[in-house]
Structures are given as C-alpha cells and as structure tokens.
C-alpha positions as CSV (number, residue, x, y, z in Angstrom):
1,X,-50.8,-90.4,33.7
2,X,-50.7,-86.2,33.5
3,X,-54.6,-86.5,33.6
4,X,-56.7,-89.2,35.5
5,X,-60.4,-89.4,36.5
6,X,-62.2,-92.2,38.3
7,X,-65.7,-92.8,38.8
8,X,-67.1,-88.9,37.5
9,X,-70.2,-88.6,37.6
10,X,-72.4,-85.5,37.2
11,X,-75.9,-84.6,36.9
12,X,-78.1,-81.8,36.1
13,X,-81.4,-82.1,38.0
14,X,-82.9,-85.1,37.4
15,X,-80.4,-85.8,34.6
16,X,-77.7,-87.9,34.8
17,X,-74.7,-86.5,32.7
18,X,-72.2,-88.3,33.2
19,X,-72.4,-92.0,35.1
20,X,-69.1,-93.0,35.9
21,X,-66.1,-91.7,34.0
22,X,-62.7,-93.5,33.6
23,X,-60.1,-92.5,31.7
24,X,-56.3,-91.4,31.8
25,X,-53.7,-89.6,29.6
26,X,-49.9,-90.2,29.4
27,X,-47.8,-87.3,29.5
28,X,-47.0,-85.9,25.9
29,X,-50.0,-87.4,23.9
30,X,-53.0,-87.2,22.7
31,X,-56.5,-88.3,24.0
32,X,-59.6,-87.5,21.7
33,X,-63.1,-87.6,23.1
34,X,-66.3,-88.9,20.7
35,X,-69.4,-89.1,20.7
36,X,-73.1,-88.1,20.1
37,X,-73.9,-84.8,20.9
38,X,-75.1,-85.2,24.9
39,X,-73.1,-87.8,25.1
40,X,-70.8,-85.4,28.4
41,X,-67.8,-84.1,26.2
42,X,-68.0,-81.0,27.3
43,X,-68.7,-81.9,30.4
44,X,-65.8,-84.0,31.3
45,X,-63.7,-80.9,29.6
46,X,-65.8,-78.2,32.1
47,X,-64.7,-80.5,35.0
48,X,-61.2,-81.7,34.5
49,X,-60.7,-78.0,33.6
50,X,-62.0,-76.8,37.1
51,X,-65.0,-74.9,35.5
52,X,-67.3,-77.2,37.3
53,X,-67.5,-79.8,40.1
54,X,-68.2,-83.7,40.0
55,X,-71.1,-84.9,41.8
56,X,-68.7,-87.8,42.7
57,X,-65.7,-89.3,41.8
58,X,-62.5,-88.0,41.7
59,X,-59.8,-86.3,39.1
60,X,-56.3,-85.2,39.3
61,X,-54.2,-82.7,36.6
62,X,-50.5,-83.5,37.3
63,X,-51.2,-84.7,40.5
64,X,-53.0,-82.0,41.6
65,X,-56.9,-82.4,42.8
66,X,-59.6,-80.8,40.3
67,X,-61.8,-79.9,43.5
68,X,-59.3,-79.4,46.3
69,X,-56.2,-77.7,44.5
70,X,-58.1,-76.1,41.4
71,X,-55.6,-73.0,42.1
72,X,-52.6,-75.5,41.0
73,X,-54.4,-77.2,38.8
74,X,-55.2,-74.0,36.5
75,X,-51.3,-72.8,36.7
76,X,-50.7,-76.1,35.1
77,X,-53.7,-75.9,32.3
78,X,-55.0,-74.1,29.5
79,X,-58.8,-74.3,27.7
80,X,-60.0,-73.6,24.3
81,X,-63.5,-73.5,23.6
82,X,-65.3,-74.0,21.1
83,X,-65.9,-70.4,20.0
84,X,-62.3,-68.2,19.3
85,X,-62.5,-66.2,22.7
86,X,-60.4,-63.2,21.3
87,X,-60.6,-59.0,21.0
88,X,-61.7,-58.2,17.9
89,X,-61.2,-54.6,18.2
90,X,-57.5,-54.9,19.4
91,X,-54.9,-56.2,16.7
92,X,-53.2,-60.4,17.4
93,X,-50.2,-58.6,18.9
94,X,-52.0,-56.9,21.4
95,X,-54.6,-60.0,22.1
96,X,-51.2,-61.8,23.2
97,X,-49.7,-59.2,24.4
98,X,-52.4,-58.8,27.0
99,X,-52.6,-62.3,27.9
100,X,-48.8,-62.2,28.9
101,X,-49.2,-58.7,30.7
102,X,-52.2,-60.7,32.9
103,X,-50.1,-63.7,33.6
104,X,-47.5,-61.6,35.1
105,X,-44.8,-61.9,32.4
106,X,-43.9,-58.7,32.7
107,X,-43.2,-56.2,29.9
108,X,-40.8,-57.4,27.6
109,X,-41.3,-61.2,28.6
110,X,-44.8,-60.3,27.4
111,X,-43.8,-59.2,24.1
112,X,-40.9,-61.5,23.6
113,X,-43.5,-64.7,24.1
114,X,-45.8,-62.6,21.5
115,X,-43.3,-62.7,19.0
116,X,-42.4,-66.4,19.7
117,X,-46.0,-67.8,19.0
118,X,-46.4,-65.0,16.2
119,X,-44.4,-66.8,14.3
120,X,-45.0,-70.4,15.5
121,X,-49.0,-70.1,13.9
122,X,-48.2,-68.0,10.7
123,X,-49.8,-64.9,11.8
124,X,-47.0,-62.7,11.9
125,X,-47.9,-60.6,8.6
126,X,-51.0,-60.0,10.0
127,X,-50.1,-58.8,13.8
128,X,-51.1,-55.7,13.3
129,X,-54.2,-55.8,11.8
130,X,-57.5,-55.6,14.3
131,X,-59.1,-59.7,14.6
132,X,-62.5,-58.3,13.5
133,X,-61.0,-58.7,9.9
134,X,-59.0,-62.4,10.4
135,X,-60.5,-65.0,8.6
136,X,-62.0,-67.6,10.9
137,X,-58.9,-70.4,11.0
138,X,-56.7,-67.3,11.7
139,X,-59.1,-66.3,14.8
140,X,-58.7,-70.1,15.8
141,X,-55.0,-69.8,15.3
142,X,-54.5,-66.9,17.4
143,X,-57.1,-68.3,19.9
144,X,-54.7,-71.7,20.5
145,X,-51.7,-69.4,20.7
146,X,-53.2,-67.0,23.6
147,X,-53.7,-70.1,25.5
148,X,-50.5,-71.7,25.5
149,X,-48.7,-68.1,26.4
150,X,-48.4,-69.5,30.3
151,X,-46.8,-72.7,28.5
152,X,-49.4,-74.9,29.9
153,X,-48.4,-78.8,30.7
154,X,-51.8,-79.9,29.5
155,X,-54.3,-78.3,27.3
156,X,-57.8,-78.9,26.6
157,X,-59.3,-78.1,23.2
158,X,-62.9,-78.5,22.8
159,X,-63.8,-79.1,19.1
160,X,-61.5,-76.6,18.2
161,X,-61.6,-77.3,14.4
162,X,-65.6,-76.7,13.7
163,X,-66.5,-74.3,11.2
164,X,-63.5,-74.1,9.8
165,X,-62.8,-75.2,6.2
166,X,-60.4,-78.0,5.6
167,X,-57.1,-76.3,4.8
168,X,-57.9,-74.1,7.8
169,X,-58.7,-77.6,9.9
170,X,-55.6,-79.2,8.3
171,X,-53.2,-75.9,9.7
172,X,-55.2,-76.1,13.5
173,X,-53.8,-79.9,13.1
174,X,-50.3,-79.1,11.9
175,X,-50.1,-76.9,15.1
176,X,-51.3,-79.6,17.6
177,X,-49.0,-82.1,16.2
178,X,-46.2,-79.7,16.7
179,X,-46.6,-78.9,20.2
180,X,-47.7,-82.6,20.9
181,X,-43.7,-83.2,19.9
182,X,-42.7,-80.5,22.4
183,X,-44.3,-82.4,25.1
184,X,-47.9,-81.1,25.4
185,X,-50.2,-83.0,26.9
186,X,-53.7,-82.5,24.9
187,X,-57.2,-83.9,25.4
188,X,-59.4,-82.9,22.5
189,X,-63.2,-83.4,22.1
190,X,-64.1,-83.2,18.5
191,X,-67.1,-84.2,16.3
192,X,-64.6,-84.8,13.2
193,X,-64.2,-88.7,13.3
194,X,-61.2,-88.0,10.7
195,X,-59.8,-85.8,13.1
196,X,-59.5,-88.3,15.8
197,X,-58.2,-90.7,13.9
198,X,-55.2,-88.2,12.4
199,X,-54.2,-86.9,15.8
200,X,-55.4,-88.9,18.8
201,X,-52.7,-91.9,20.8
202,X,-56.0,-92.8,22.6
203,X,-59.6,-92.4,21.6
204,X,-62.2,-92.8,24.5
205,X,-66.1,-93.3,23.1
206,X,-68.8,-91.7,24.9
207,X,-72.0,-92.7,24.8
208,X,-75.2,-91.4,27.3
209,X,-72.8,-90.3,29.9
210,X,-70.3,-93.6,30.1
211,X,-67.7,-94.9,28.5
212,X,-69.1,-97.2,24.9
213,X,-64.7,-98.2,24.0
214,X,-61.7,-97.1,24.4
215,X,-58.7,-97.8,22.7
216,X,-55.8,-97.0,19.6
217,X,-57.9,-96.0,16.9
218,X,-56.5,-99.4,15.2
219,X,-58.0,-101.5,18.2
220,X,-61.2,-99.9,18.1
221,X,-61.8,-100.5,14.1
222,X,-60.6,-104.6,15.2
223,X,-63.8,-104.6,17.2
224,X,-66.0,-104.2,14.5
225,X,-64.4,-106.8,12.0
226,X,-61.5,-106.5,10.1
227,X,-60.7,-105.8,6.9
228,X,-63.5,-107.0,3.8
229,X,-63.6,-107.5,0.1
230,X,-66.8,-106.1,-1.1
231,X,-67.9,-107.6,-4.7
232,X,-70.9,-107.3,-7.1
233,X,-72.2,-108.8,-9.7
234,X,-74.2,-107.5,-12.9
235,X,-77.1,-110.1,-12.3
236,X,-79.0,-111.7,-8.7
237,X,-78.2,-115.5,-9.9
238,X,-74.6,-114.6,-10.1
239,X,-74.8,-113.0,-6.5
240,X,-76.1,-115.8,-5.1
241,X,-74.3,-118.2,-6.8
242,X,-71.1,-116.2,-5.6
243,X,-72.4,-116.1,-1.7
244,X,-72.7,-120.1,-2.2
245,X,-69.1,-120.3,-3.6
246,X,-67.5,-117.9,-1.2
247,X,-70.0,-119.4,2.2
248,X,-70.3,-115.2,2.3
249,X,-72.9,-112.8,3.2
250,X,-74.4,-110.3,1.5
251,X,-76.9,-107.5,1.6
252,X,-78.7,-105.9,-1.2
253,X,-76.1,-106.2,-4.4
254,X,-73.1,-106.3,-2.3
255,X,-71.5,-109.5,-1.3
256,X,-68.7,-109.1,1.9
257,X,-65.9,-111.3,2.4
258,X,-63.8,-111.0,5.3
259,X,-60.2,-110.7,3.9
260,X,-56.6,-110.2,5.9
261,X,-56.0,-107.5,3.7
262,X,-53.7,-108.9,1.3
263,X,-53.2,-109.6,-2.3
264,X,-52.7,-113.5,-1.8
265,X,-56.2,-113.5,-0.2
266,X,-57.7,-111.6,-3.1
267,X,-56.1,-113.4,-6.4
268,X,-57.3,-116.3,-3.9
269,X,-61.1,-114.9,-4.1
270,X,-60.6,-114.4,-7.9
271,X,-59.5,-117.3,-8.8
272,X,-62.1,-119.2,-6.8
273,X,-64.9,-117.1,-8.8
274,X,-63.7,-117.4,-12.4
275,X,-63.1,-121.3,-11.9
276,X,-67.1,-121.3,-11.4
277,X,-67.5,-119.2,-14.1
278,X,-67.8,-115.7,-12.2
279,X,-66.7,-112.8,-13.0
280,X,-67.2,-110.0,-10.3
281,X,-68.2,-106.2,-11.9
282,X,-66.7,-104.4,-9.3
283,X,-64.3,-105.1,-6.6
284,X,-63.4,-102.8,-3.5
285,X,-61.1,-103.4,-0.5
286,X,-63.2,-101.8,2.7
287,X,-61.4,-101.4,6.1
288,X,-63.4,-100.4,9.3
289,X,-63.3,-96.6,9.5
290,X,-64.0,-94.7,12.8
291,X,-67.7,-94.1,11.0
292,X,-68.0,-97.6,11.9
293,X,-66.9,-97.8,15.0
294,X,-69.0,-94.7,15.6
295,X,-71.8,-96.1,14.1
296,X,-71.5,-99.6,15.6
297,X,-71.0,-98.5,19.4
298,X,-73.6,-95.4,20.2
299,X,-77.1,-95.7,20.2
C-alpha cells in the first residue's frame, strides 16, 4: 500500500470530523472517496496531503509519516482542489513553465516538461493564449497538468470534475486513466457516483466521519441485492395475482423479482405468467447502481 491510514480521527471544536479512518491504496490504482457532503472527504484529502494534522491516528505516503516526514511526503505528492488553481493573466505555457522553474528543473528541463504535458492534455493550440479566456475543462486540464510537472508517485484530486459539462468530465477521465496506466497512484473524492464507478479499483463510503463500505464497486452493488426483473401490469388484480404467482414483492405498480441476470431466468418468469393467463405491460431488467448503494448506506 503507497497510501495507508489507521485510526484518523479529527475534530473541529466540539465536532467530531472524522472518527476513525481506515483505508489503504495499492500502488498504481485508483481509490474514490463518497459520500454526503460533511461526510470528511476533504478532510482525509487535507490530512493525507499534509495540509492538516490528525487529532490521532496515524498515516503514511510511500512509507513516509504525514506528521513527522511531511517534507518527504510532499516531494512524493501532488493536490488538486477543487477550484483550477492557475494564472489567468499569464498564458498555459507560462503557468507550467513557472511550476518547473519553482521545483528546480531548471531552464530547459522546465520547458521541455511544459511541452511534454502540452501535448499530453490537448492544450497545445492554445499555449499561448492568457487562461482568463480557457474554457473551464481546459482550466481543469491545465490545472491536473501543473501538478503532475514534479512527476508525483501519488496524486490527490478532490472532485476535480464539478462544474464541468460531460464531454469536458469525459476528457478530465481520459487523462486519469492514462496516467493511472503509467503507474500513478490516485485517490479521488468526487460527488459523481458515475464517476466512481468508471474510474475507481476501490471505492471507500463515508458517512458522518467513518467508514459506511468499502469495496470493488461490483461488491458494493452485491450488498444491496442483486440483479431484479421489474414488471407491471395494466390493471391491480393482475398485479396481485402476479406477486401470488411469482411469491414476489411489489410496491406501488411495480412488481420485483430477484433474477441472476440471465435470459433462462426471464423466458422462465414469462412463461410462468402467460401459463396463468398474464401478460406483463412492461418489463425492465434493473441492476444495483452506485445510487443504490449510495442511497442504501448513508443516512
């Protein structure tokens, strides 16, 4: 594990923030962080990222102590915000440009690393041009690339899709997956379920400061039911002469049938129906969505 924290807790007067943190990241993957807003996203970001210190428990970036060795632990890291934290009156060449000159790349390292992520996030025909008139996935594309000019092992990216409209989102997520299969270690907090579900190995679920599930994205769906045939019928009677038939639930006009997800099971269901003399009006296949687990796991 690149990234590990035990028992972080934080608090803010008499508010308890976070209550006893666990998790851990592999090197070269992905871990996403949901939950309700206050639920300590940002928090767990703010101190794995040395911006803040745990009240208790302890966390290590690479094997390097978030408290102790936060020197080390910053040559090793890079954080996006939320909010593009670029010049807008100097042009993307120069934004990058300056970030190389400050981490002591010297000159023409400085320059040779601009031109590099220049044209890793499409920005290239627009270098020159001041970032008070990029669009706002271009600001968030040139924010991502200023923070991986040290080549960071792991990088934190808090929500770093919001606001931005979905082909914009669906470019920020073409760039993560790309530097995920260079090796990158990435922990993500995001409020785009969808998101998680695209890009995360690991999804950890907060919920008032602790941990609600944690799991594959496919493991946490199992946990609230699998997969379901959803039916309805143009008249009550024939609902609840259906439920009878089936031995199924249903609520309002929808009856739910838990189903392994194939078409055996389904002619099966069908069949059983029309051989009672019922004919379904609608029929829909539902598998558990993040939403769910979302839904079925925070207060």
């Amino acid at each position: 594990m690149i990234v590990e924290a035990t028992g972080i807790r934080k608090s803010y007067g008499g508010t308890e923030v976070l209550s006893g943190i666990d998790l851990g990241v592999p090197e070269g993957s992905v871990l996403a962080l949901l939950g309700p807003n206050g639920a300590g996203k940002t928090t767990v970001v703010r101190i794995l990222s040395t911006l803040i210190r745990p009240d208790g428990g302890r966390a290590t970036i690479a094997g390097y102590d978030v408290v102790r060795q936060a020197a080390a632990v910053r040559s090793v890291i890079s954080l996006t915000g939320q909010y593009a934290a670029v010049d807008e009156n100097q042009t993307g060449r120069e934004n990058l440009v300056m970030v190389g000159r400050l981490m002591h790349l010297g000159r023409g390292g400085a320059h040779r690393r601009t031109g590099e992520l220049l044209e890793q996030f499409g920005l290239t025909d627009a270098m020159d041009r001041r970032v008070k008139t990029y669009s706002g996935g271009m600001r968030r594309r040139l924010d991502l690339a200023m923070s991986l000019v040290g080549r960071p092992r792991v990088i934190f990216l808090d929500e770093p899709t919001t606001g931005l409209d979905p082909g914009s989102r669906s470019t920020m997520w073409e760039a993560i997956g790309e530097l995920v299969r260079d090796g990158t270690t990435i922990l993500l907090t995001t409020q785009y379920l969808e998101e998680a579900d695209r890009l995360a190995d690991r999804i950890v679920l907060l919920d008032h400061g602790r941990v609600a599930a944690a799991g594959t994205a496919d493991a946490l769906k199992a946990k609230v039911g699998g997969e379901r045939v959803e039916l309805r019928f143009g008249t009550e009677p024939e609902l609840l002469k259906a439920a009878a038939v089936l031995g199924a639930l249903h609520a309002g006009d929808v009856l739910s049938v838990p189903s392994d997800g194939t078409a055996k099971h389904l002619h099966h269901l069908l069949d059983l129906l029309r051989d009672n003399g019922l004919h379904p009006e609608r029929v829909s296949a539902h598998r558990p969505t993040l939403d769910d687990v979302f839904l079925a796991l925070t207060a």
